[in-house]
Structure formats: C-alpha cells, structure tokens
N, C-alpha and C positions, 0 to 999 in steps of 0.2 A: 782458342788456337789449336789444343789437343785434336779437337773435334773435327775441325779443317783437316788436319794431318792425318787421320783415322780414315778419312771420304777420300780423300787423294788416295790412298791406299790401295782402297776399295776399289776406286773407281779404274785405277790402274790396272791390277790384277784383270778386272772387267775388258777395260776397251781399249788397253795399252797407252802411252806416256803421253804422244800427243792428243788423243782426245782429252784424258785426265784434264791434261792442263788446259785446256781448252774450257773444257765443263767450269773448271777451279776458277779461271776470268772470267767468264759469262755469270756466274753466281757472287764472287767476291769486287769482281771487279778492280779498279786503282787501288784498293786497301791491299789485296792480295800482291801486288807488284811494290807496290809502297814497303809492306814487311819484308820480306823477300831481298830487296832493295838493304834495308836498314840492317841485317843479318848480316848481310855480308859485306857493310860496312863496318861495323862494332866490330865482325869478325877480323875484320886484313888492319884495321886500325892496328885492334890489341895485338894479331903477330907480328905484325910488321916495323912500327913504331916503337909502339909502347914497351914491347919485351924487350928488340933491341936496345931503347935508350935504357932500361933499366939494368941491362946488364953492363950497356956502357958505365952509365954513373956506379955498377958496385952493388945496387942492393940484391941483385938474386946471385952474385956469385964470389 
C-alpha cells in the first residue's frame, strides 16, 4: 500500500493529478477504487456515528 502511495506521489509531481490517477487505475485497477472506496467509509463511519453515539452514551466525555 506504502508503495502505491510513494508512485502516486511521484507520479504526480511528474505529470500532475489527473494523469497520476489515471496511471494509478490503469495499473491497479478496481482494487485501487475498491480501497479508496473503504477509507473513506471506515473514515465518516468512525466520525460520524461512532464518536457521536459514544459521546452520546457517556464514554468519551
């Protein structure tokens, strides 16, 4: 995953955002959208829900 991130990078600097990603789906393909995808589910999950019911019920505050 590091590795992917390091070439996006790279590739960026090189030939700017949209070719990057462009290069990044032609190589990775549905894996790459598929992660991507699940990141920022887990992500809005855990702000959005999860922290709110927790402080609802009490434990973080």
């Amino acid at each position: 995953m590091f590795k992917a991130l390091h070439e996006l990078r790279k590739n960026t600097r090189e030939a700017g955002i949209k070719e990057a990603l462009r290069m990044m789906f032609k190589k990775y393909g549905w894996k790459l959208g598929l992660a991507i995808f699940m990141y920022y589910l887990i992500r809005d999950v855990t702000l959005y829900i999860v922290i709110p019911y927790l402080i609802y019920r009490g434990f973080l505050g």
